[in-house]
C-alpha positions in Angstrom: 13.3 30.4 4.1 10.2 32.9 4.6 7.6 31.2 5.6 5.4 33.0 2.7 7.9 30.8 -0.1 6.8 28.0 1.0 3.2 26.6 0.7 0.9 23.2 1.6 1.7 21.6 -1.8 5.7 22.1 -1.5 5.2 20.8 2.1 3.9 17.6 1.6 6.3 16.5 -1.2 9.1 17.1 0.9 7.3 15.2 3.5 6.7 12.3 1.2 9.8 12.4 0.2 10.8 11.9 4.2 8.1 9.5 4.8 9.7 7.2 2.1 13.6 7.6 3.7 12.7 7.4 7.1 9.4 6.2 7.6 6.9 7.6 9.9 8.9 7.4 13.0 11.2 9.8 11.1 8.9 12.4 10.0 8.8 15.2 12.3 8.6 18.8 11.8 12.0 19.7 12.8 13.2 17.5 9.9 10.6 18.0 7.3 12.1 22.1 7.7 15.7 21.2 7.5 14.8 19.7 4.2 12.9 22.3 3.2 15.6 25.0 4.2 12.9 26.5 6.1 12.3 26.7 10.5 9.6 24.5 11.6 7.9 27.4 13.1 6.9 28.3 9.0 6.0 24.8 8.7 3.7 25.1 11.6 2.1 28.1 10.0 0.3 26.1 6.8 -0.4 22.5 8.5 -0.8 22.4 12.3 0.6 18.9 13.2 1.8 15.9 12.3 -1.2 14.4 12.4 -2.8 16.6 9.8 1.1 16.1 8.1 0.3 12.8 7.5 -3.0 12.4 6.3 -2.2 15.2 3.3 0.9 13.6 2.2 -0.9 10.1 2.4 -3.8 10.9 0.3 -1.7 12.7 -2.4 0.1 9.5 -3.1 -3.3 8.2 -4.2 -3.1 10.5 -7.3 0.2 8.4 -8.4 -2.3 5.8 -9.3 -3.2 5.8 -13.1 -7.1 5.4 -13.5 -8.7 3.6 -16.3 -10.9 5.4 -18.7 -14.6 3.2 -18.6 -15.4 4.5 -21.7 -12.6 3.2 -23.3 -11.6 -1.0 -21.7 -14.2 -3.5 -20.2 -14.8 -3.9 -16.3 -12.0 -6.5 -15.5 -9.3 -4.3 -17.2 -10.0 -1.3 -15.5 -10.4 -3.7 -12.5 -6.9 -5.4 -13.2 -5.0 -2.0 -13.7 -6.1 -0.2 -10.5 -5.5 -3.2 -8.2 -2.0 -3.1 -9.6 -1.4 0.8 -9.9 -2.3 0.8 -5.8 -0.4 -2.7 -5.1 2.7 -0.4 -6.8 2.1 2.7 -5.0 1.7 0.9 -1.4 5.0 -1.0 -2.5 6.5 2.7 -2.9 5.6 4.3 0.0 5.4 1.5 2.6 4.5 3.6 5.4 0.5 4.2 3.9 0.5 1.1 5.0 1.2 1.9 8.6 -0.7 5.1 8.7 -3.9 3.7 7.9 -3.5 1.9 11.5 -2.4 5.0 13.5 -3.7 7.9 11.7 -7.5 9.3 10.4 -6.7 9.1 6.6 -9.4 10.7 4.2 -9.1 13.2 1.3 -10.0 13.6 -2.0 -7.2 11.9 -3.5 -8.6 8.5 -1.7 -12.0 9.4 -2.6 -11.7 9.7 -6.3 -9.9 6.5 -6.3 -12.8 4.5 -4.3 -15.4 6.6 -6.4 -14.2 5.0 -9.2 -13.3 1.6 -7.9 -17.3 1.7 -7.4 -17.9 2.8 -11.0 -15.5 -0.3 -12.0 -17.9 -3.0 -10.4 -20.9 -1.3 -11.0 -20.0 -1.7 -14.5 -19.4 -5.5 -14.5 -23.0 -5.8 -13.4 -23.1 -5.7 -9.6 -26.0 -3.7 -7.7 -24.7 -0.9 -5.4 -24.2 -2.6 -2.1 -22.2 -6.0 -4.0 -19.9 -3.4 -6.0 -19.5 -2.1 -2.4 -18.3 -5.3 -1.1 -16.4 -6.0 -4.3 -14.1 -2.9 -4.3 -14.1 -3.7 -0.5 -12.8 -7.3 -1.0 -10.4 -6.1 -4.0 -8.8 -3.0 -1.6 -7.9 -5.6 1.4 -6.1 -7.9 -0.7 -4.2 -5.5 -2.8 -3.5 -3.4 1.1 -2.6 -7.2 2.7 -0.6 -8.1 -0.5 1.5 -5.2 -0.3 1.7 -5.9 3.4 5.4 -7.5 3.1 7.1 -5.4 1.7 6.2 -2.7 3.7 6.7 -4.8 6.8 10.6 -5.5 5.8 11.0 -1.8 4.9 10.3 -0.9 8.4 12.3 -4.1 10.5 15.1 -3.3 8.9 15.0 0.8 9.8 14.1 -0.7 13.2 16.7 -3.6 13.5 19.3 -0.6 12.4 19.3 1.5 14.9 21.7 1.7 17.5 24.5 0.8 14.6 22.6 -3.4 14.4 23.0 -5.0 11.4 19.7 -5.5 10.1 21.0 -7.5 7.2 22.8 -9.8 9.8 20.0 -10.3 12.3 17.5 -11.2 9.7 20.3 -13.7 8.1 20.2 -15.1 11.4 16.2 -15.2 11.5 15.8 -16.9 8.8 18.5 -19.4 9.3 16.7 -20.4 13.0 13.5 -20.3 10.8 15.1 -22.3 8.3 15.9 -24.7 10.6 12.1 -24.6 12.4 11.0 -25.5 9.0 12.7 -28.6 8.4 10.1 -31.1 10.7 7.1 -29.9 8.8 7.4 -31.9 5.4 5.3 -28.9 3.0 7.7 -26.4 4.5 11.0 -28.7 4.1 10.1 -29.1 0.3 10.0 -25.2 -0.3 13.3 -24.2 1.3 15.2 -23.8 -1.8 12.5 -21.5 -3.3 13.1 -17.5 -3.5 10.4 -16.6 -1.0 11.8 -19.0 1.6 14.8 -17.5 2.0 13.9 -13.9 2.1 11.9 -12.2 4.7 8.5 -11.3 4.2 9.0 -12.8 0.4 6.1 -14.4 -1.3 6.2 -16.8 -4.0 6.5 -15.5 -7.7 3.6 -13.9 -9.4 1.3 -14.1 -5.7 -0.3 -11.2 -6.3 -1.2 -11.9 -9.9 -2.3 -15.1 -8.7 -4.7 -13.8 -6.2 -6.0 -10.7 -8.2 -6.9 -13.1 -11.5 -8.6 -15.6 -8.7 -10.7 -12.8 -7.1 -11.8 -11.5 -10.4 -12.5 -15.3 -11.7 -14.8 -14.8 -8.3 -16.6 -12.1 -9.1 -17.3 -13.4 -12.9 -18.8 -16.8 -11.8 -20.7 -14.8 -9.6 -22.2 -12.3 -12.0 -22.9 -15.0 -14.4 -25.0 -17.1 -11.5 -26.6 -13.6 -10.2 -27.6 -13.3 -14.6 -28.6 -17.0 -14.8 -30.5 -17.2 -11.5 -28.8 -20.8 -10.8 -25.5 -22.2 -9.7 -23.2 -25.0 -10.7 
């Protein structure tokens, strides 16, 4: 393929789309152009490196997540639905995760998701500097929530190569686990439950659970700051 068919925006979906199949241990630009159809050289000539790769295709997956209208649903809504449209699109593309620890990620399509995150808890009443720590407190749970997943995606494309069976080895993980957990009595009485027996599993409804409990936070501690006294 010319290099003049292809352009940046046509680049990084196939790249996303290769980030999501093979992680970023997989992405290079040899590959990204056999997808593409294309030589790596005409890659090279709209985005430089990898580096550069990665940080475009990691900030367009922010525009995947749906933002609230303010004008139209209260504070802890449009607080509610953004946690959970990023908790899904980290759960989708498991390496953003990864890249935020080995790559410079910035872009507009980050920024006019923490813009409005700010907007969000400004709205519910909190001066500029708490909506700061808010949407920063919000962000690190929905990022460490979505944290398992990821982390399974990425064993098991490690424990696979070389022709392992990843579904094998982790078996036999959890089985040694299993059998760890039986002299500590909390962990003996959960053994039966879904998220001990998978890897990297949580219990049912975690992340609602923590969500609802950091927003209950933030509402008790609105009402206080409003009140001027505490319980």
């Amino acid at each position: 393929m010319p290099r003049d068919t292809l352009n940046t925006d046509r680049i990084v979906q196939a790249a996303i789309e290769l980030l999501d199949d093979e992680g970023l241990d997989g992405l290079n630009m040899r590959s990204l152009a056999k997808r593409l159809g294309s030589a790596a050289t005409a890659v090279y000539w709209h985005i430089k490196t990898k580096d550069e790769l990665v940080r475009l295709a990691g900030d367009a997956i922010w525009y995947e997540i749906e933002q609230p209208d303010l004008d139209a649903t209260d504070w802890r809504t449009a607080a509610t639905l953004q946690a959970t449209g990023m908790h899904t699109m980290l759960t989708r593309h498991p390496w953003l995760g990864q890249a935020f620890g080995s790559h410079l990620m910035h872009g507009p399509g980050k920024a006019r998701h923490d813009d409005l995150s700010l907007a969000i808890y400004e709205m519910a009443g909190f001066t500029a500097a708490d909506a700061d720590r808010a949407a920063a407190t919000v962000l690190t749970f929905v990022l460490g929530s979505a944290l398992g997943p990821a982390a399974e995606v990425s064993l098991k494309r490690r424990l696979s190569k070389n022709g392992a069976d990843a579904e094998q080895l982790m078996t036999d993980a959890m089985t040694r686990a299993t059998e760890t957990a039986q002299d500590y009595p909390r962990l003996r009485a959960r053994l039966g439950t879904p998220a001990a027996s998978q890897y990297a599993a949580a219990p049912d409804n975690t992340f609602t659970f923590g969500l609802h409990s950091i927003l209950d936070g933030f509402e008790a501690r609105l009402t206080t700051d409003r009140t001027g006294r505490s319980d």
